[in-house]
PDB file of N, CA, C and O in Angstrom:
ATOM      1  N   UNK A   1       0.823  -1.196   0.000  1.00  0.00           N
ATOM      2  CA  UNK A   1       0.000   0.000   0.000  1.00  0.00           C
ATOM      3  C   UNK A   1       0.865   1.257   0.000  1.00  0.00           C
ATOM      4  O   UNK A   1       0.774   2.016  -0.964  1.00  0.00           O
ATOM      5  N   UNK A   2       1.611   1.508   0.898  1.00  0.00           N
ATOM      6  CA  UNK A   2       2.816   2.456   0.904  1.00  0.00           C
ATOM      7  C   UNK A   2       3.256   2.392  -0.409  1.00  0.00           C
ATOM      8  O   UNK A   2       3.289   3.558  -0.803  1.00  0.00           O
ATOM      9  N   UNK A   3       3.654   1.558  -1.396  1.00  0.00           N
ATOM     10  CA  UNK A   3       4.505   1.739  -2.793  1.00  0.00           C
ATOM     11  C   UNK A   3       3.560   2.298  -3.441  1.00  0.00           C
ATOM     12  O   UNK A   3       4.159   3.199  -4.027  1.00  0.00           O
ATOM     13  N   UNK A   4       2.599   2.364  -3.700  1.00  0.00           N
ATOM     14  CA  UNK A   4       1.189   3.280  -4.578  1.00  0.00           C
ATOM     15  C   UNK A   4       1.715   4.856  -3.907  1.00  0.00           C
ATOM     16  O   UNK A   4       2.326   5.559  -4.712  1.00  0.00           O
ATOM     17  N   UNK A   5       1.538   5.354  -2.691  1.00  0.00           N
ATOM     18  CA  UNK A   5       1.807   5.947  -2.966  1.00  0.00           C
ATOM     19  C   UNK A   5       2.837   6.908  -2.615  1.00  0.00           C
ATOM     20  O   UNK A   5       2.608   8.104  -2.429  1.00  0.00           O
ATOM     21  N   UNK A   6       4.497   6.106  -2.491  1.00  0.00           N
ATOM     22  CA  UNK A   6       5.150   6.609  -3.059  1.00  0.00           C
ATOM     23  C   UNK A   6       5.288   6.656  -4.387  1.00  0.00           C
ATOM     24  O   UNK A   6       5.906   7.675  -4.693  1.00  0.00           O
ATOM     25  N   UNK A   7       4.976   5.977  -5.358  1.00  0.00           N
ATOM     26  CA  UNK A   7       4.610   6.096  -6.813  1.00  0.00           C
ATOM     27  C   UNK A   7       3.980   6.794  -7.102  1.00  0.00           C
ATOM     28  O   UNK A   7       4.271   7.155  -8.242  1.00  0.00           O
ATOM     29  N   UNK A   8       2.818   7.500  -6.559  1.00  0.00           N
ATOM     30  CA  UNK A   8       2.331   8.665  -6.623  1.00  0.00           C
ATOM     31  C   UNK A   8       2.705   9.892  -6.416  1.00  0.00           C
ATOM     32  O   UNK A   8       2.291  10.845  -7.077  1.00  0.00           O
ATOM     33  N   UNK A   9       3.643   9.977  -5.335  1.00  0.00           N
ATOM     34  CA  UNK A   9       4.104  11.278  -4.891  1.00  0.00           C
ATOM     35  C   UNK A   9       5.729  11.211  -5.844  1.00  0.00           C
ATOM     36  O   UNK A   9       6.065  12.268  -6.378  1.00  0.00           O
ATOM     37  N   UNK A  10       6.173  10.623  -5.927  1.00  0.00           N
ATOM     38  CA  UNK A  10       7.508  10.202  -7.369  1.00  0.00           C
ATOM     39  C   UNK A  10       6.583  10.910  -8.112  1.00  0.00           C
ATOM     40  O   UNK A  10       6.735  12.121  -7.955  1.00  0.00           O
ATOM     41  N   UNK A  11       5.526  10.568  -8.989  1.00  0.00           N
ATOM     42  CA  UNK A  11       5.083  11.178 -10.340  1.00  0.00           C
ATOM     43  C   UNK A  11       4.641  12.424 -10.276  1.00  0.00           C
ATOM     44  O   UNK A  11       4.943  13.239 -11.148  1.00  0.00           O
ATOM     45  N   UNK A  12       3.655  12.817  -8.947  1.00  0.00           N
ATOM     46  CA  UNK A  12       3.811  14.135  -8.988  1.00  0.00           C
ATOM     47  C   UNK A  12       5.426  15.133  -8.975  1.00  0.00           C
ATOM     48  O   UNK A  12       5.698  16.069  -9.727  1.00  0.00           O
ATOM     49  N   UNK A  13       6.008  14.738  -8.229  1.00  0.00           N
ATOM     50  CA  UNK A  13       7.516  15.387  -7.897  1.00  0.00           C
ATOM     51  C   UNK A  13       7.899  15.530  -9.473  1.00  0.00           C
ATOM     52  O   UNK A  13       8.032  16.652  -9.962  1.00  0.00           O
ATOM     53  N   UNK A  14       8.123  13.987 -10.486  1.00  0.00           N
ATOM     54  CA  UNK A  14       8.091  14.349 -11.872  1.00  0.00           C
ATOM     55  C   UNK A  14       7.445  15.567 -12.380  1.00  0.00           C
ATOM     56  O   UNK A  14       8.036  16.646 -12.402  1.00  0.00           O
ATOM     57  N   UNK A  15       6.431  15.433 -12.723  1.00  0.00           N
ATOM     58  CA  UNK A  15       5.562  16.310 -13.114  1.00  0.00           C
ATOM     59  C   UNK A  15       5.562  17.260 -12.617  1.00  0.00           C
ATOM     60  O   UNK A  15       5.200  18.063 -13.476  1.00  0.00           O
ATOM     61  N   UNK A  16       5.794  17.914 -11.458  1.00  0.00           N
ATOM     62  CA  UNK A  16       6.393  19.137 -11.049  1.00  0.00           C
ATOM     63  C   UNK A  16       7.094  20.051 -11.480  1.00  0.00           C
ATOM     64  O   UNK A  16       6.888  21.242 -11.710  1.00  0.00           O
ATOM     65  N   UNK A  17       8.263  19.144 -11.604  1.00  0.00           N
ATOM     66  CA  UNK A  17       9.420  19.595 -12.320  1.00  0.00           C
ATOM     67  C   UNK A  17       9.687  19.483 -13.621  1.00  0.00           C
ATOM     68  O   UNK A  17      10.743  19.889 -14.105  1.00  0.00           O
ATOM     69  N   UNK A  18       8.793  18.947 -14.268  1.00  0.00           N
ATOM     70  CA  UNK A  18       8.399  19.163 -15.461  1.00  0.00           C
ATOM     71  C   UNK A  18       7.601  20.506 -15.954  1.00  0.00           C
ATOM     72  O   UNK A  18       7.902  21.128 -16.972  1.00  0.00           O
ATOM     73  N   UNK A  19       6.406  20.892 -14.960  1.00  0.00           N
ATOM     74  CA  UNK A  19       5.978  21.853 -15.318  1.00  0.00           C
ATOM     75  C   UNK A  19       7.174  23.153 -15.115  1.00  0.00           C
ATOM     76  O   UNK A  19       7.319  24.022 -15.975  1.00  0.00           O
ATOM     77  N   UNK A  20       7.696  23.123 -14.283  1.00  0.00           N
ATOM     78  CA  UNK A  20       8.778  24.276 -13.879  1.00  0.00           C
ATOM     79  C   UNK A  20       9.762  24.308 -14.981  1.00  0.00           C
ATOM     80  O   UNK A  20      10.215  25.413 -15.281  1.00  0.00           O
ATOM     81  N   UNK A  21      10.160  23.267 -15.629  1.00  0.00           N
ATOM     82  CA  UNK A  21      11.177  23.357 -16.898  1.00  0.00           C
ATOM     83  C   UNK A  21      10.296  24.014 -18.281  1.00  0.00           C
ATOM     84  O   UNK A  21      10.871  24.763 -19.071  1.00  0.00           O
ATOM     85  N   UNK A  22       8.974  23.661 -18.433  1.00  0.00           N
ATOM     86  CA  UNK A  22       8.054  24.131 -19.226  1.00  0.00           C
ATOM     87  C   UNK A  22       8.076  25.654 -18.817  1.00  0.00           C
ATOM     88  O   UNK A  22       8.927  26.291 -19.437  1.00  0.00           O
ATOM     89  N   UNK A  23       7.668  26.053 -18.323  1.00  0.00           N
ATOM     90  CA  UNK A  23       7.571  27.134 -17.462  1.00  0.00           C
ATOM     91  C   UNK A  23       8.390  28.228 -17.947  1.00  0.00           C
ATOM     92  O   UNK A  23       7.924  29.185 -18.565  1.00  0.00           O
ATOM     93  N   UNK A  24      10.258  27.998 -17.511  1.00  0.00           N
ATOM     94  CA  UNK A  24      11.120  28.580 -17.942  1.00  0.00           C
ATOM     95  C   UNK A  24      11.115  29.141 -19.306  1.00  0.00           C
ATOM     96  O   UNK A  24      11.211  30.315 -19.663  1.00  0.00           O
ATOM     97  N   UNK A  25      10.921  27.538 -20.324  1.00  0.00           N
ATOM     98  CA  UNK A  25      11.260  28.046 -21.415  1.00  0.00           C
ATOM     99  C   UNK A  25      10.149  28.651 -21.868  1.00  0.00           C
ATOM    100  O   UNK A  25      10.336  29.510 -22.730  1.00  0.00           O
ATOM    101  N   UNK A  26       9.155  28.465 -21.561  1.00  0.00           N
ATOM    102  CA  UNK A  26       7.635  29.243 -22.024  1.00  0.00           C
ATOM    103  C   UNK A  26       8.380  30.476 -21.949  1.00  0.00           C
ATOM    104  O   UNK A  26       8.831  30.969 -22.983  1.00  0.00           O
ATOM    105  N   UNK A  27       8.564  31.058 -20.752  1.00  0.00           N
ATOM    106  CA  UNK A  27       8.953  32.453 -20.051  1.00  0.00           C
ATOM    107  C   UNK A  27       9.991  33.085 -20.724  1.00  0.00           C
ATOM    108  O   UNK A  27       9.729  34.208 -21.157  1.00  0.00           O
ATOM    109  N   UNK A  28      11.317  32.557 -20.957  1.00  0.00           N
ATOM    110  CA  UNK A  28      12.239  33.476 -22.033  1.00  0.00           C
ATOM    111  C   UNK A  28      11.963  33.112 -23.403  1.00  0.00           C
ATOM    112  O   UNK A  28      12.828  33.471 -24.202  1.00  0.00           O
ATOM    113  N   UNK A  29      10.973  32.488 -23.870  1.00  0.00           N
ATOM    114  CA  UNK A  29      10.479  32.431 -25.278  1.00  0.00           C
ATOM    115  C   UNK A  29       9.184  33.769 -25.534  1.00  0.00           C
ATOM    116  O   UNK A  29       8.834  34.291 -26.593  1.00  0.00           O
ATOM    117  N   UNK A  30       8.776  33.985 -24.342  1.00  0.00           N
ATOM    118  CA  UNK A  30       8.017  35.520 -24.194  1.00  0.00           C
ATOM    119  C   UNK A  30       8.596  36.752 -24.136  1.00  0.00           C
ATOM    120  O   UNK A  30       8.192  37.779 -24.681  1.00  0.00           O
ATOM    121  N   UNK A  31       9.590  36.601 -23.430  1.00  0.00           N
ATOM    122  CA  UNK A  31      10.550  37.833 -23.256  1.00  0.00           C
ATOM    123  C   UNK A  31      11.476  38.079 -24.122  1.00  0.00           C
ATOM    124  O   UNK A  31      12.226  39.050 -24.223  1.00  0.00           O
ATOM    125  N   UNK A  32      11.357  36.948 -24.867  1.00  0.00           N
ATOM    126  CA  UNK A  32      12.663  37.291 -26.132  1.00  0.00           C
ATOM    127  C   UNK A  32      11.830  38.239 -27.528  1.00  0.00           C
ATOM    128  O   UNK A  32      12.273  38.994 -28.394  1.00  0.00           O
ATOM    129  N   UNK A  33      10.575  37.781 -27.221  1.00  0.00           N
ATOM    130  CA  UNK A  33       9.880  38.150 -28.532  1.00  0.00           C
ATOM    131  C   UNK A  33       9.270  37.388 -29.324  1.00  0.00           C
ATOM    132  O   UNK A  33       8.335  37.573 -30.104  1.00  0.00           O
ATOM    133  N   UNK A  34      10.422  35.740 -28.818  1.00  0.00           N
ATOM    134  CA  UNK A  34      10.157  34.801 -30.215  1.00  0.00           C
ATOM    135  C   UNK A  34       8.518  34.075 -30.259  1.00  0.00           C
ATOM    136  O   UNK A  34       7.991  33.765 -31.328  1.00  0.00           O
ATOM    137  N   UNK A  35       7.867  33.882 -28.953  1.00  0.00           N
ATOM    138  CA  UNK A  35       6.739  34.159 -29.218  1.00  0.00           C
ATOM    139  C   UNK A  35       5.848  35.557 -28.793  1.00  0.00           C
ATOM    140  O   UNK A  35       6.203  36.425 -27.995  1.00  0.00           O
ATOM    141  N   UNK A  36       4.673  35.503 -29.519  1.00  0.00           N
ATOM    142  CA  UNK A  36       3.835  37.065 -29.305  1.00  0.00           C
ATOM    143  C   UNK A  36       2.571  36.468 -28.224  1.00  0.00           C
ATOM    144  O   UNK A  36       2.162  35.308 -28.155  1.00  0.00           O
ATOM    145  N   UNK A  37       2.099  37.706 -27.395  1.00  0.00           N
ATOM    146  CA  UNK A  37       1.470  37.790 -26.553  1.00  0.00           C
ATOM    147  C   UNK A  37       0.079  37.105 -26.660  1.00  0.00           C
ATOM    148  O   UNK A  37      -0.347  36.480 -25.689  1.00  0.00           O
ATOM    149  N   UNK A  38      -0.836  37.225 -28.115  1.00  0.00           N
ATOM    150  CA  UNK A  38      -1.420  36.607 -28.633  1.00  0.00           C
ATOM    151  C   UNK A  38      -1.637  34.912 -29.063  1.00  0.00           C
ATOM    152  O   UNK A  38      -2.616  34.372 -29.578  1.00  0.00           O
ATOM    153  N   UNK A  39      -0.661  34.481 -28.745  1.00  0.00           N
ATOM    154  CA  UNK A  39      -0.218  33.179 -28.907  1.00  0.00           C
ATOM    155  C   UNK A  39      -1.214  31.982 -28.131  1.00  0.00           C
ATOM    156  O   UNK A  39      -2.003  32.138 -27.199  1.00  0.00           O
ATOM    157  N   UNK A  40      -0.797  30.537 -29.014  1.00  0.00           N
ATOM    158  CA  UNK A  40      -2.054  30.145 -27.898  1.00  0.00           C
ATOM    159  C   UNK A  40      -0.619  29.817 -26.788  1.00  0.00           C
ATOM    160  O   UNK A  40      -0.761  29.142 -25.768  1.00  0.00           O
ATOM    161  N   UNK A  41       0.256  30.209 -27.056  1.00  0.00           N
ATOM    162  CA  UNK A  41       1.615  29.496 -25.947  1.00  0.00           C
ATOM    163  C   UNK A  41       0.899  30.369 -24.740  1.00  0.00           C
ATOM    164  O   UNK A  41       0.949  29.904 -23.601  1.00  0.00           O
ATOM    165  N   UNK A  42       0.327  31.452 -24.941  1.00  0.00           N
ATOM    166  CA  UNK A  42       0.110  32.162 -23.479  1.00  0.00           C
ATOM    167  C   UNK A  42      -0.984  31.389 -22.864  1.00  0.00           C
ATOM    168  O   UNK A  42      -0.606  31.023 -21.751  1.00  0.00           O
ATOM    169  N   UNK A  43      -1.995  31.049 -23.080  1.00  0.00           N
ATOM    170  CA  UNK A  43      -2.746  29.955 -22.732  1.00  0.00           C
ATOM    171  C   UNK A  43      -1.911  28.731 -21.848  1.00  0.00           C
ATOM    172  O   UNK A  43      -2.359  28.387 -20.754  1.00  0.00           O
ATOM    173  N   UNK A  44      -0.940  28.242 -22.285  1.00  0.00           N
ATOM    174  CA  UNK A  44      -0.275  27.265 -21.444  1.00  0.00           C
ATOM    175  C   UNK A  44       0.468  27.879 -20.627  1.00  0.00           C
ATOM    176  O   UNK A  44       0.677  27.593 -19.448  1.00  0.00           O
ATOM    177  N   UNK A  45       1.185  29.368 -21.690  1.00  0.00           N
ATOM    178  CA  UNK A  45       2.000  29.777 -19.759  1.00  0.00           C
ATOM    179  C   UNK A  45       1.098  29.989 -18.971  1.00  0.00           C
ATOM    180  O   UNK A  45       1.439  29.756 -17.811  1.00  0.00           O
ATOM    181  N   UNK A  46      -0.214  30.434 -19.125  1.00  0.00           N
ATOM    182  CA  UNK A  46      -1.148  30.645 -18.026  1.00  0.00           C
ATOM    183  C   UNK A  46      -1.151  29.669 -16.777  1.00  0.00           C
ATOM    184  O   UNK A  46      -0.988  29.904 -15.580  1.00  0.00           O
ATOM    185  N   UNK A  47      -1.457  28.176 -17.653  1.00  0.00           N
ATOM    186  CA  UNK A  47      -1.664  27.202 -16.944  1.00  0.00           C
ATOM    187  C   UNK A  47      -0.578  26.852 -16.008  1.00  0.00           C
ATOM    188  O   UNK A  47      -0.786  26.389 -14.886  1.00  0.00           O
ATOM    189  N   UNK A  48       1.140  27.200 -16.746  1.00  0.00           N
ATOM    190  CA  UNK A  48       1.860  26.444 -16.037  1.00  0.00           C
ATOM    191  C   UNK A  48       1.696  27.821 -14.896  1.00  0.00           C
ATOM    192  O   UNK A  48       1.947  27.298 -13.810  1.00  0.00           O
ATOM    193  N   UNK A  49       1.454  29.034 -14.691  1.00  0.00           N
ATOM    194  CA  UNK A  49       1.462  29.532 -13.648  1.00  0.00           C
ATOM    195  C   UNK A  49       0.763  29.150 -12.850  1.00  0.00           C
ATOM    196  O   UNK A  49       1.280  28.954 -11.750  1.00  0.00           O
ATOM    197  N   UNK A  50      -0.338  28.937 -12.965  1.00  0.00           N
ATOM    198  CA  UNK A  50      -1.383  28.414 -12.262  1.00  0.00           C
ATOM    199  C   UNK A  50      -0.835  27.026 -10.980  1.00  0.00           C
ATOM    200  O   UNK A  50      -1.473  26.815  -9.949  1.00  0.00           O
ATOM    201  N   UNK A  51       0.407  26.263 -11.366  1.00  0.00           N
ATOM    202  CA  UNK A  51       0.654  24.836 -11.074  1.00  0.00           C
ATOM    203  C   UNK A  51       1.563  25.009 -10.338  1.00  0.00           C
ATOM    204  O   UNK A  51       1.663  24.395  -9.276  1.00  0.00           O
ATOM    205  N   UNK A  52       2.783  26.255 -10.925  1.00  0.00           N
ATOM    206  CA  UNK A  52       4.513  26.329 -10.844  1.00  0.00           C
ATOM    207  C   UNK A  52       4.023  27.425  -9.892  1.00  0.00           C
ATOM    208  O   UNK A  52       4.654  27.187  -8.862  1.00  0.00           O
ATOM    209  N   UNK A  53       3.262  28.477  -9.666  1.00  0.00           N
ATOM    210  CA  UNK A  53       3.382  29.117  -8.922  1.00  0.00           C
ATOM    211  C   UNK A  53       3.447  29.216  -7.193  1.00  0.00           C
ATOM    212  O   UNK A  53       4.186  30.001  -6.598  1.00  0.00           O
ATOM    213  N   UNK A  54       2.632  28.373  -6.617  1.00  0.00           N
ATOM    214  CA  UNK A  54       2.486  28.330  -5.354  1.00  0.00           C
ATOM    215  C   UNK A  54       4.166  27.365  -4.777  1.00  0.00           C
ATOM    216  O   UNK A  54       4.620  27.353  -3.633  1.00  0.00           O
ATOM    217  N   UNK A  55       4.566  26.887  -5.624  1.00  0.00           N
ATOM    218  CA  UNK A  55       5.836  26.223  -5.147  1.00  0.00           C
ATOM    219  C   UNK A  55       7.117  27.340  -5.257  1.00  0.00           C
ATOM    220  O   UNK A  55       8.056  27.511  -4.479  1.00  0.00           O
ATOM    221  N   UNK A  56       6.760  28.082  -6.627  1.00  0.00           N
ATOM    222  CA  UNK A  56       7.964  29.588  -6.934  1.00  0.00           C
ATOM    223  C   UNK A  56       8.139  30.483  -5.460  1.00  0.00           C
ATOM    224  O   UNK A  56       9.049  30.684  -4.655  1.00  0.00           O
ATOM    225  N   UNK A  57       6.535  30.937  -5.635  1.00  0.00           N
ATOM    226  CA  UNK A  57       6.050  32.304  -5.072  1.00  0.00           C
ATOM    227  C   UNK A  57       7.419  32.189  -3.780  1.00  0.00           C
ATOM    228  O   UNK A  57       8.543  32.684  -3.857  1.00  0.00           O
ATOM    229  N   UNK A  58       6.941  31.527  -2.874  1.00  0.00           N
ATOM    230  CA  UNK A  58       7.782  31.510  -1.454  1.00  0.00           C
ATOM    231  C   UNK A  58       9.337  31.124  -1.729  1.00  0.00           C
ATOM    232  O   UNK A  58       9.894  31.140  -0.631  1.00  0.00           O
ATOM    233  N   UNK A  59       9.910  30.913  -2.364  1.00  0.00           N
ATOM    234  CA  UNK A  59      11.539  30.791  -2.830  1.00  0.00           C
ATOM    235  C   UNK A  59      11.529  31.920  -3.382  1.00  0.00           C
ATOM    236  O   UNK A  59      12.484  32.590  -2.989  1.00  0.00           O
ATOM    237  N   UNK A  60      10.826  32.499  -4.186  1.00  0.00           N
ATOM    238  CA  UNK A  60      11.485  33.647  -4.875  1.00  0.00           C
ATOM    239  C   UNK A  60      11.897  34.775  -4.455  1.00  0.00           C
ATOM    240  O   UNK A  60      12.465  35.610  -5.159  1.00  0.00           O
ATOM    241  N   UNK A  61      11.478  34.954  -2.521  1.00  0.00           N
ATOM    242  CA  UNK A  61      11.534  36.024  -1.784  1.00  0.00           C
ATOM    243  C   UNK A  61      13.297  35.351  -1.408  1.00  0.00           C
ATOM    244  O   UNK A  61      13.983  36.368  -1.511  1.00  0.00           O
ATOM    245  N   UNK A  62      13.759  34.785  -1.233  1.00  0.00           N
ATOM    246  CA  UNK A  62      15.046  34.564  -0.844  1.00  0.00           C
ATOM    247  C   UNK A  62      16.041  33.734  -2.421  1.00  0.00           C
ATOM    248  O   UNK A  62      17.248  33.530  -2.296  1.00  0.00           O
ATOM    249  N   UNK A  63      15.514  33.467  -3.375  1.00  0.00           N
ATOM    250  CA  UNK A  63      16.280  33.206  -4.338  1.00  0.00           C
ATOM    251  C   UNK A  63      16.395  33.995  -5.348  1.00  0.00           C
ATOM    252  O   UNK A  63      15.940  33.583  -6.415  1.00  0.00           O
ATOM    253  N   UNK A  64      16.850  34.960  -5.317  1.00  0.00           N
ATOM    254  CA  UNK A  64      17.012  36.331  -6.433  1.00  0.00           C
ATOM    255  C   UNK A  64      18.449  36.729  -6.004  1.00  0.00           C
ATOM    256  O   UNK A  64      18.915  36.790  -4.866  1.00  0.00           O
ATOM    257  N   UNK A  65      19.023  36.978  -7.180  1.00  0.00           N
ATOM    258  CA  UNK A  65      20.103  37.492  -7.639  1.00  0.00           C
ATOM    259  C   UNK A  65      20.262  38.946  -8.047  1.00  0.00           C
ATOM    260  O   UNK A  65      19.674  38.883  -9.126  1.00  0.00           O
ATOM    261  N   UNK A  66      20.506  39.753  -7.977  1.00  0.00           N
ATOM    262  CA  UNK A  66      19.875  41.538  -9.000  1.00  0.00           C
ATOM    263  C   UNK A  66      18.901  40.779  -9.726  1.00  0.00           C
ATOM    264  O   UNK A  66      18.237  39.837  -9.294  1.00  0.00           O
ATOM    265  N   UNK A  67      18.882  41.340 -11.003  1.00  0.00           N
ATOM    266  CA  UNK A  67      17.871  40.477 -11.622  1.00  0.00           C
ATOM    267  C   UNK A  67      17.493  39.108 -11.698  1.00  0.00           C
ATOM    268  O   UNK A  67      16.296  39.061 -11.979  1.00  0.00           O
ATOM    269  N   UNK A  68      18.032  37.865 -11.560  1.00  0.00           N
ATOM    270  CA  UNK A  68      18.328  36.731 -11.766  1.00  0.00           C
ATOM    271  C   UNK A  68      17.458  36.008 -10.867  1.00  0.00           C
ATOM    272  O   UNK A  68      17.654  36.133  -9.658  1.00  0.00           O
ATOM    273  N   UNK A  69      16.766  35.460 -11.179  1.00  0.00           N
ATOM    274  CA  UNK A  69      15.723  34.720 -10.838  1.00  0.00           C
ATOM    275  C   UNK A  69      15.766  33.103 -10.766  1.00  0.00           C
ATOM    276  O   UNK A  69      15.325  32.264 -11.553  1.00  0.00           O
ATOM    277  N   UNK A  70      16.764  32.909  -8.987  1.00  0.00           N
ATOM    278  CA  UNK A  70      17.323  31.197  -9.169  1.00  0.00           C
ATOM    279  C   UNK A  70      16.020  30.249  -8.726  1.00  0.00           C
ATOM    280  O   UNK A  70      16.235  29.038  -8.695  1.00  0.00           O
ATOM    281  N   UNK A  71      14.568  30.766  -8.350  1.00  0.00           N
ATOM    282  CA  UNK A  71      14.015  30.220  -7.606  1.00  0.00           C
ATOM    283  C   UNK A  71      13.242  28.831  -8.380  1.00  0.00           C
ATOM    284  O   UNK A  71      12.526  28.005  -7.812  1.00  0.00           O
ATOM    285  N   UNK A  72      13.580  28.858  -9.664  1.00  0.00           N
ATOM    286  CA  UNK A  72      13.088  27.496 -10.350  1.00  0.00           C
ATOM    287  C   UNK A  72      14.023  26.503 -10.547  1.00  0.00           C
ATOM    288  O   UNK A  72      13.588  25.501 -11.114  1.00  0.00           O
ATOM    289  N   UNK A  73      15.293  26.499 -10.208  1.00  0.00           N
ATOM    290  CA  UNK A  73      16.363  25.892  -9.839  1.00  0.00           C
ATOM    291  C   UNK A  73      16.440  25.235  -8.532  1.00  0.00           C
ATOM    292  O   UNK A  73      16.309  24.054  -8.210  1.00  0.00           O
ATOM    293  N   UNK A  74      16.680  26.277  -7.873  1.00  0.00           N
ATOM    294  CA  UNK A  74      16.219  25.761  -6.102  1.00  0.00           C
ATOM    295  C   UNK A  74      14.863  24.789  -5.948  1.00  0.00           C
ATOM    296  O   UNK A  74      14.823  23.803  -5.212  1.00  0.00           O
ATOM    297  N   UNK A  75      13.837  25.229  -6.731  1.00  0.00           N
ATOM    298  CA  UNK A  75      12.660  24.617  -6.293  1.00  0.00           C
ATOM    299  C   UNK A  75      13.358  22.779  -6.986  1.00  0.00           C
ATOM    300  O   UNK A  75      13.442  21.800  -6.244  1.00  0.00           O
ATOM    301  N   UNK A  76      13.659  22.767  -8.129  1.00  0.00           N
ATOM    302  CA  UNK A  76      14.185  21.694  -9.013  1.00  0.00           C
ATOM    303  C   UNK A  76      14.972  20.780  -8.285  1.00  0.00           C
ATOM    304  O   UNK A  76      14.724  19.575  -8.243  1.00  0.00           O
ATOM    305  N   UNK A  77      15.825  21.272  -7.766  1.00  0.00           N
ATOM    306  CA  UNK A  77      16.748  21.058  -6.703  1.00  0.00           C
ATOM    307  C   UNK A  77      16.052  20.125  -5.374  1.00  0.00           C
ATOM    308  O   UNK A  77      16.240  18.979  -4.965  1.00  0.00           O
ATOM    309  N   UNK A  78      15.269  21.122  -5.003  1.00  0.00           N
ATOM    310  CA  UNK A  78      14.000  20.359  -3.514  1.00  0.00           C
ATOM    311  C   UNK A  78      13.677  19.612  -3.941  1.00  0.00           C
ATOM    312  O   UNK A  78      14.001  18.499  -3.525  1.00  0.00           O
ATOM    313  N   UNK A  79      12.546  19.812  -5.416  1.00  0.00           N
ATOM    314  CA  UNK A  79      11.939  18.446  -5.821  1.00  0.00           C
ATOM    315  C   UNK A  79      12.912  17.304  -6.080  1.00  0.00           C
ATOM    316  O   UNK A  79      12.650  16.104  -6.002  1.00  0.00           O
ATOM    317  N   UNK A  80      14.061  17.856  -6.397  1.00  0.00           N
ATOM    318  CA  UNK A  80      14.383  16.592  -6.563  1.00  0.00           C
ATOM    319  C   UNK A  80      14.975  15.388  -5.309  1.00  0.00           C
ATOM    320  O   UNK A  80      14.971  14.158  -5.253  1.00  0.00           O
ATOM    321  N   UNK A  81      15.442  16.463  -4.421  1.00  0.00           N
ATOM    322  CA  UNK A  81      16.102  15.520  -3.249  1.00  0.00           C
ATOM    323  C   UNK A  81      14.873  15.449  -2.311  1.00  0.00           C
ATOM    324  O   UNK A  81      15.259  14.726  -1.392  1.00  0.00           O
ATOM    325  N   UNK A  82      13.528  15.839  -2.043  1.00  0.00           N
ATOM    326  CA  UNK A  82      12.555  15.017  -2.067  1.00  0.00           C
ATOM    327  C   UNK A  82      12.428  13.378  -2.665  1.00  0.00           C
ATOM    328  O   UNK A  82      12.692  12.406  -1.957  1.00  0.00           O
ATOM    329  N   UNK A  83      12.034  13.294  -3.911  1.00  0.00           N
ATOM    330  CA  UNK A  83      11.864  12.511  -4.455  1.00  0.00           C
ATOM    331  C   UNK A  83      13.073  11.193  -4.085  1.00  0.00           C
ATOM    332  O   UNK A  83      12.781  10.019  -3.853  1.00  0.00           O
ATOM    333  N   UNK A  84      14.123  11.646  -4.107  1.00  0.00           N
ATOM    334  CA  UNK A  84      15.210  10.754  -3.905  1.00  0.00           C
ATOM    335  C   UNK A  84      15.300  10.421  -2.531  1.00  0.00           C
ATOM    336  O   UNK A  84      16.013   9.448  -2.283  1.00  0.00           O
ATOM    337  N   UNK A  85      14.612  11.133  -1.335  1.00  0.00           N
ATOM    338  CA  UNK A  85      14.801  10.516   0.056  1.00  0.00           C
ATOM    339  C   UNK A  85      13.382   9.726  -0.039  1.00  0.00           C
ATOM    340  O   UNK A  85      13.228   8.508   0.048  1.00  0.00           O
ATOM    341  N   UNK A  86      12.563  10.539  -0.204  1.00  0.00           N
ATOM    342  CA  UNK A  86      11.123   9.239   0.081  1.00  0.00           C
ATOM    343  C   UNK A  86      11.107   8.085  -0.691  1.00  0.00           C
ATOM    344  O   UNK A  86      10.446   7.114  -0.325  1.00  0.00           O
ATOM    345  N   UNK A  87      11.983   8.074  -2.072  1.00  0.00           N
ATOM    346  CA  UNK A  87      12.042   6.302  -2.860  1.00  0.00           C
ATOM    347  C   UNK A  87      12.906   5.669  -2.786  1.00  0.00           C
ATOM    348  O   UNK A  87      12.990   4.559  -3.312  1.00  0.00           O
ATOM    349  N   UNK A  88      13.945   6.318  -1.978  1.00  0.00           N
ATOM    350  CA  UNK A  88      14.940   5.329  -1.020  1.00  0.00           C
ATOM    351  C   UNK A  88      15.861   5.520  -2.431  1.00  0.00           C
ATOM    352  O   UNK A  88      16.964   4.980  -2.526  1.00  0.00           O
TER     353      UNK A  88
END
């Protein structure tokens, strides 16, 4: 019973950090220009905010650089050594 759901909480942790890598590149593919505001890509960055945000929001007050924004790294980072202590 326990292996369900650590297999569950593994795939979310995946998928987490999946959305957060989505996320990124959504985000400097907006800021570069290379996609336009109109796009249906904004539709999905919507979504990945919607998912990536409540895990960002609270790192991002202590993971900033001048501009530089490490807090999807750090979060990447958690998820991942999460994932690696609870599946042994």
């Amino acid at each position: 019973m326990i292996e369900i759901f650590i297999a569950l909480f593994d795939s979310l942790i995946f998928f987490l950090t999946l959305a957060i890598f989505a996320r990124v590149i959504v985000d400097w593919l907006l800021v570069a220009g290379i996609v336009k505001y109109e796009n249906v890509i904004v539709t999905i960055h919507q979504s990945l905010l919607v998912v990536t945000e409540p895990i960002l929001y609270p790192i991002r007050k202590y993971a900033r650089i001048g501009m530089i924004d490490l807090s999807p790294m750090v979060a990447i980072i958690v998820l991942s050594t999460l994932g690696r202590v609870l599946t042994g």
